[in-house]
ZAKOLSE-131484 format. One record per residue: x, y, z of N, C-alpha, C in turn. Coordinates in steps of 0.2 Angstrom, whole numbers, plus 2048, in hexadecimal, padded with zeros to 3 digits. Layout:
<recs>
n.east;n.north;n.up;ca.east;ca.north;ca.up;c.east;c.north;c.up
X;Y;Z;X;Y;Z;X;Y;Z;
...
</recs>
This chain:
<recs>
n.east;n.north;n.up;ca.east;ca.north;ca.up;c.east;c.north;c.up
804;7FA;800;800;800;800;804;806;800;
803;80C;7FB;806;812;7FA;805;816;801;
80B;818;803;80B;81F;80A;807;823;806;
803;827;80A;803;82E;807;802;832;80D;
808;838;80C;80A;83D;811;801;83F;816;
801;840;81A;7FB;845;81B;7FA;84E;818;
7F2;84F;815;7F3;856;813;7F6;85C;816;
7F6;85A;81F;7FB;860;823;801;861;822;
805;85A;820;80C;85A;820;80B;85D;817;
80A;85C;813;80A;85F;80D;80B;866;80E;
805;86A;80F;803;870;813;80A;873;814;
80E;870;81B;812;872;81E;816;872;818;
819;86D;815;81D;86E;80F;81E;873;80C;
819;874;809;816;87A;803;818;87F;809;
817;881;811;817;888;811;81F;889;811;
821;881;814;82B;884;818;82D;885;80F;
82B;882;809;82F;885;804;82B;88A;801;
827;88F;804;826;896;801;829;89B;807;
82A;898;80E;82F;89A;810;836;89B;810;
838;896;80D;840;896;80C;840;89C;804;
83C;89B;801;83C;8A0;7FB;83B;8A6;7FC;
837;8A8;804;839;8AF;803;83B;8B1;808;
840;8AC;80C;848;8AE;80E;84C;8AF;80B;
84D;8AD;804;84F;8AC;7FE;851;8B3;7FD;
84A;8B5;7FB;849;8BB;7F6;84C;8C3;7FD;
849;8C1;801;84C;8C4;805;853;8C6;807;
855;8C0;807;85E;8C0;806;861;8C4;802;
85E;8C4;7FA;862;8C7;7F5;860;8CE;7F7;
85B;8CF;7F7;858;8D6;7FA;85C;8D9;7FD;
85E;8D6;803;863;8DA;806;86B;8DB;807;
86C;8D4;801;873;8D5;7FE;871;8DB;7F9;
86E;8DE;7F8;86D;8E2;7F0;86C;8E8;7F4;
86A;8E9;7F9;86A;8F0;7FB;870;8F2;801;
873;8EE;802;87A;8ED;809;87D;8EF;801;
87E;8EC;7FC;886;8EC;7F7;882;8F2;7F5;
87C;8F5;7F3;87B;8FF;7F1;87D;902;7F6;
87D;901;7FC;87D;906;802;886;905;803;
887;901;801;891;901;800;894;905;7F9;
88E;903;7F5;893;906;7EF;88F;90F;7EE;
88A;90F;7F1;888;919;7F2;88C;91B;7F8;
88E;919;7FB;893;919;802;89A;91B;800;
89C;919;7FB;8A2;918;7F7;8A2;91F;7F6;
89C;91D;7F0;89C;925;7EB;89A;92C;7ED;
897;92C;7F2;897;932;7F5;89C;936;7F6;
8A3;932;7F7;8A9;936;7F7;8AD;938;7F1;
8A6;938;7EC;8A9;937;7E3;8A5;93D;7E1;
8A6;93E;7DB;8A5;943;7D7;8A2;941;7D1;
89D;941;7CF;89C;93E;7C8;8A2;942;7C1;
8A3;940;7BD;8A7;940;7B9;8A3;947;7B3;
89D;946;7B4;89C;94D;7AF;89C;954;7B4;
89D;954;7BA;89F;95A;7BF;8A5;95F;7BC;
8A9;959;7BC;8B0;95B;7B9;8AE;95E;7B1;
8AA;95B;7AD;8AB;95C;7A5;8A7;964;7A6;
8A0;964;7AB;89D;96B;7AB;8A1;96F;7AE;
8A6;971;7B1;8AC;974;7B4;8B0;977;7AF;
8B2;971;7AB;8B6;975;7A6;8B3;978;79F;
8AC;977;79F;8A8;97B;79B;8A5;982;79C;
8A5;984;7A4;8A5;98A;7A7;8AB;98D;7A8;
8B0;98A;7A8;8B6;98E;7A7;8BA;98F;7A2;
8B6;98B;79D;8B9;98E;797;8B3;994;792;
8AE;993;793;8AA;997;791;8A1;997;794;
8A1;99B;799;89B;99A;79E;894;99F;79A;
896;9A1;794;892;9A5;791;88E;99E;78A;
891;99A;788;88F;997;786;88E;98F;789;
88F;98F;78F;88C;989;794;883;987;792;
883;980;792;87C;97E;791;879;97C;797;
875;97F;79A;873;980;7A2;86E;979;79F;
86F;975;7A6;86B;970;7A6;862;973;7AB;
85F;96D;7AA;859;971;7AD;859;96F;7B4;
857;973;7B8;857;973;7C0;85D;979;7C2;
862;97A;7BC;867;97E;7BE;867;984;7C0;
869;987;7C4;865;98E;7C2;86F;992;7C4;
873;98E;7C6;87B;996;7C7;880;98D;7C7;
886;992;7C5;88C;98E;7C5;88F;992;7CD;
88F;990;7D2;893;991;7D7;89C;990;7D8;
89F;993;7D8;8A9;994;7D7;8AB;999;7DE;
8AD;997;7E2;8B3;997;7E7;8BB;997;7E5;
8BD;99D;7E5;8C5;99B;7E0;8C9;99A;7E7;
8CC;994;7E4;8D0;991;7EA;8CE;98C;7EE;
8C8;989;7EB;8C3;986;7EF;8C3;97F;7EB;
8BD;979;7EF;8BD;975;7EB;8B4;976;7EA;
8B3;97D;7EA;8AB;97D;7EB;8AB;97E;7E3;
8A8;97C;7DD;8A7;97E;7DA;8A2;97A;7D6;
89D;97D;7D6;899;977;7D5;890;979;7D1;
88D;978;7CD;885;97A;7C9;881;97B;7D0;
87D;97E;7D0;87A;981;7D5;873;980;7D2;
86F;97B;7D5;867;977;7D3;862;97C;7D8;
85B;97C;7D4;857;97D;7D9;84F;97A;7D8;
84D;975;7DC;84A;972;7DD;842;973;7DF;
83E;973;7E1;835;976;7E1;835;974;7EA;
83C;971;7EC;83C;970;7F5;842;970;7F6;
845;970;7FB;84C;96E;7FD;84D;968;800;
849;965;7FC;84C;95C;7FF;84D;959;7F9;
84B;959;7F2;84E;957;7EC;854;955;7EA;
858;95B;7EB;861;95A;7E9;864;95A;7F0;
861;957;7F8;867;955;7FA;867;94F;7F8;
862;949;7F6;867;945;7F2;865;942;7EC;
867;948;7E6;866;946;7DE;86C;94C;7DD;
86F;949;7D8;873;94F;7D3;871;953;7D1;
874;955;7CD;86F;95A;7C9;86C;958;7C0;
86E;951;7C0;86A;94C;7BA;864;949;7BE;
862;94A;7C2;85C;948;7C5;85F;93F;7C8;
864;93D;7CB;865;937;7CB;868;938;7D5;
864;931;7D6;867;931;7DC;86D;930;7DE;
86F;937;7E4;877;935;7E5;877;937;7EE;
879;934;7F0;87A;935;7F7;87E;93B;7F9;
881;941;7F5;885;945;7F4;880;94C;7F2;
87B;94A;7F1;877;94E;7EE;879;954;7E8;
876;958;7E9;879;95F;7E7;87A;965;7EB;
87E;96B;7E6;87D;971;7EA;875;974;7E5;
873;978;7ED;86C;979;7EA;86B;982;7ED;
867;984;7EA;864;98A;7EB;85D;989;7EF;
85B;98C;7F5;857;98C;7F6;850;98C;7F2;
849;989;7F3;845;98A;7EF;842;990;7EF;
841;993;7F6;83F;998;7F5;840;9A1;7F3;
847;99E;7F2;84B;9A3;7EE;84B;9A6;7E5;
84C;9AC;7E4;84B;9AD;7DE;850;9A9;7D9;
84E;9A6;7D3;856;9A1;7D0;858;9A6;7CD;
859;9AC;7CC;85E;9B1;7C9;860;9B5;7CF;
861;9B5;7D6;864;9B5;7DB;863;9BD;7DC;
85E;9BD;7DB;85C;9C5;7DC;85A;9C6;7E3;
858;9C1;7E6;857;9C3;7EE;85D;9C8;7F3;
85A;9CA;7F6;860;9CD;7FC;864;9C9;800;
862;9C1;802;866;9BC;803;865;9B5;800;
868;9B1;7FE;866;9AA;7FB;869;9A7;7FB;
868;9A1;7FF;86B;99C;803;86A;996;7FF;
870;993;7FE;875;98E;7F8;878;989;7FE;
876;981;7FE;875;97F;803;879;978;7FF;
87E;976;803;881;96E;800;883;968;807;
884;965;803;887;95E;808;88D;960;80A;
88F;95C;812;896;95E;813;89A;956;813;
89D;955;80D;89E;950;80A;8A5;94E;80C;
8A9;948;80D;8B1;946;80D;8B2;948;808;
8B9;949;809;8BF;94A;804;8BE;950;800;
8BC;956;803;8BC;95D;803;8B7;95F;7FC;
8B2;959;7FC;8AB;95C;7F6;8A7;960;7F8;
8A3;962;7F3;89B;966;7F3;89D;96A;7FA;
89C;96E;800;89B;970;805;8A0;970;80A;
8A5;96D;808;8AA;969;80F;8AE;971;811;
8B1;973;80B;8B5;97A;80C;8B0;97D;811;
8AA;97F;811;8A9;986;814;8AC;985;81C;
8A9;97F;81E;8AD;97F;826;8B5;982;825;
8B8;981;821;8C0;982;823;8BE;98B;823;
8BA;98E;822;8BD;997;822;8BA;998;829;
8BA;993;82E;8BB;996;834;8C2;996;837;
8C5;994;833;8CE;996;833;8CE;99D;830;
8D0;9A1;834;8D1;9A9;830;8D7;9A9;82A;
8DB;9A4;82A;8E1;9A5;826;8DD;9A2;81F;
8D8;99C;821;8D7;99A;81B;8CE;99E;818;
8CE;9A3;81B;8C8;9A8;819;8CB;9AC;816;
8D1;9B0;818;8D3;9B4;815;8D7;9B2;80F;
8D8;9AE;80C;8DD;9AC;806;8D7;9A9;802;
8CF;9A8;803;8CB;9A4;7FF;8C4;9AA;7FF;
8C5;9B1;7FE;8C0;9B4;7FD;8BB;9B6;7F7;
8BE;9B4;7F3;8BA;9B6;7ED;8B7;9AF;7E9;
8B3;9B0;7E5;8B0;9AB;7E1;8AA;9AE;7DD;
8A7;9AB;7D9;8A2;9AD;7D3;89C;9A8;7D2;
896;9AC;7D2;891;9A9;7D1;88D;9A9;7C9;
88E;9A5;7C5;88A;9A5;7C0;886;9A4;7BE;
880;9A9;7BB;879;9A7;7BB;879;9A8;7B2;
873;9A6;7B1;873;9A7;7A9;871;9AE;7A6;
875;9B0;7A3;877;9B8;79F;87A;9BC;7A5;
87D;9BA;7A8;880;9BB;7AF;886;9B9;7B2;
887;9BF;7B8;889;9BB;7C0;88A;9C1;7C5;
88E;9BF;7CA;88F;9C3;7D1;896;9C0;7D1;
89A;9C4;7D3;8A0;9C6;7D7;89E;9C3;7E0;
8A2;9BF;7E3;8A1;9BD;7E9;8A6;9BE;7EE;
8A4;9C0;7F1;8AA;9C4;7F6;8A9;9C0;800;
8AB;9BD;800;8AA;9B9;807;8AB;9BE;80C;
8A6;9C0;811;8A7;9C2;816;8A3;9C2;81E;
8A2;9BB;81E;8A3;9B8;824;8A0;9B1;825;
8A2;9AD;829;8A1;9A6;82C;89F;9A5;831;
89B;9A1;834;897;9A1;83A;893;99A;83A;
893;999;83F;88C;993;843;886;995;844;
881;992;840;878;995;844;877;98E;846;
870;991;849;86D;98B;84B;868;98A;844;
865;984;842;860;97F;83B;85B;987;840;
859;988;845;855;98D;846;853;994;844;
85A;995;843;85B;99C;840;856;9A2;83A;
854;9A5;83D;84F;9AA;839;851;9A9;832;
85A;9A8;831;85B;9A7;828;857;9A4;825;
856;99E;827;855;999;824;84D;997;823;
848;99C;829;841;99D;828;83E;9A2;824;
844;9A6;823;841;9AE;81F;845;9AF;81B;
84A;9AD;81B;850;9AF;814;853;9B5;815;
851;9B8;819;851;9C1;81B;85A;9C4;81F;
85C;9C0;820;864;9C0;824;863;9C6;829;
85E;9C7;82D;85E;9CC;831;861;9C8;836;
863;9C3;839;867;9C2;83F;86F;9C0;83B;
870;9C4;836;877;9C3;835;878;9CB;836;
877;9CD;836;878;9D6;834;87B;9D9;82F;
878;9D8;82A;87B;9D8;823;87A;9DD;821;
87E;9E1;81B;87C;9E9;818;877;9E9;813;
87A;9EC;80C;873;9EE;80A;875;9EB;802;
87B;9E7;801;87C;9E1;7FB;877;9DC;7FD;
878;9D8;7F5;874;9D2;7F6;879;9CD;7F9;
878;9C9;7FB;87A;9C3;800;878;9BB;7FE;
87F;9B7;7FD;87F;9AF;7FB;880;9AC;801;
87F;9A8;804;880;9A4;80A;880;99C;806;
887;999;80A;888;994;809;885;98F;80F;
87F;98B;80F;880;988;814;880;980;815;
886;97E;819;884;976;818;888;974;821;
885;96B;822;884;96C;829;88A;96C;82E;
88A;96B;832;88F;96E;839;890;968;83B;
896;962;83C;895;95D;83D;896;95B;847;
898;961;848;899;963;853;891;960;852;
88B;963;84F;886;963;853;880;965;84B;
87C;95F;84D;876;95E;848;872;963;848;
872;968;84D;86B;96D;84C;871;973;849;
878;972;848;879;97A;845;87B;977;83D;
87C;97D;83B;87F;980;835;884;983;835;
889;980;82F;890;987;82F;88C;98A;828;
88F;98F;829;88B;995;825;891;99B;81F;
892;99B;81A;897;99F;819;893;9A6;815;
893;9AB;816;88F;9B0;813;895;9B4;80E;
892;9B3;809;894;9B7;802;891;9BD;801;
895;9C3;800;891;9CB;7FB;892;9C8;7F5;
88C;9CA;7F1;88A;9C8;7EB;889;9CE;7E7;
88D;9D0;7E2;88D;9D6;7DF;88D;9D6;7D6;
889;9D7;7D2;88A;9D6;7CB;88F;9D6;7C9;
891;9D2;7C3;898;9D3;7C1;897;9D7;7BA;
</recs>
């Protein structure tokens, strides 16, 4: 006479191999997201390879530059390694982490405030980056709390389309993420004169609630 297993014991069969298949699929799941979070971990302290090509097309002729869209200024620190397309997005959470090709980058971008005019016409407007390894996107502004190295890194150039501004650094500070700048745009707790005003802001790594801040006079060129 043929065995035949009981229906329950079958049952159980059928669930432990739809369980082992999605421990399975699980597994890979998270071998596939552990090797992305290693290899965007990597890249963070990289530069995508067309940053450098739009670099040398602003510096070799910024009047014939093909501004991509989202772009709205070419930002340059001479002596710096800030140099970098300056995006503006419909919120300020977009480009901290997307390029400026719209592609995910744990490095994000430098970005312009949304609320800001994109021809930089406001009395202040706040240009906001990652403070990245290996002295990218943002890292410089903390060093101009070194007087030696504010004084040697004061100038730099904002270009906008059929434009720019002359930038002339004059001063560096700590706020709190609190700070009126950053709810009004207004730089009334900086005590600013009666030029227009770039602020560079990216985060403060002593402490999660501030900002290092570097404040630019922005003047036509």
């Amino acid at each position: 006479m043929e065995y035949t297993s009981p229906r329950y014991l079958v049952v159980l069969r059928g669930v432990s191999f739809m369980l082992d298949a999605v421990e399975i699929v699980i597994l890979f799941a998270i071998c596939a997201l552990v090797s992305y979070a290693i290899y965007d971990g990597v890249n963070a302290g990289r530069e995508p390879n067309e940053i450098a090509e739009l670099r040398e097309q602003v510096a070799e002729d910024v009047e014939s530059f093909e501004w991509r869209e989202g772009m709205v200024a070419w930002l340059r620190i001479d002596g710096t390694r800030i140099d970098y397309p300056v995006m503006q997005g419909d919120d300020n959470k977009w480009y901290l982490t997307h390029d400026y090709l719209g592609r995910y980058a744990a490095s994000g971008s430098v970005f312009l405030d949304y609320r800001n005019r994109a021809d930089f016409g406001d009395y202040v407007s706040i240009i906001y980056g990652h403070r990245m390894n290996g002295d990218l996107m943002f890292s410089d502004v903390a060093k101009y709390a070194d007087d030696e190295f504010f004084a040697a890194h004061q100038s730099g150039r904002l270009f906008v389309r059929g434009g720019g501004y002359e930038l002339l650094a004059i001063e560096y500070r700590v706020l709190s993420v609190e700070d009126g700048i950053y709810s009004r745009l207004d730089g009334s707790s900086l005590g600013l004169g009666d030029d227009k005003y770039i602020i560079l802001s990216t985060c403060d790594r002593a402490a999660r609630a501030k900002r290092d801040i570097l404040v630019l006079r922005a003047r036509s060129l």
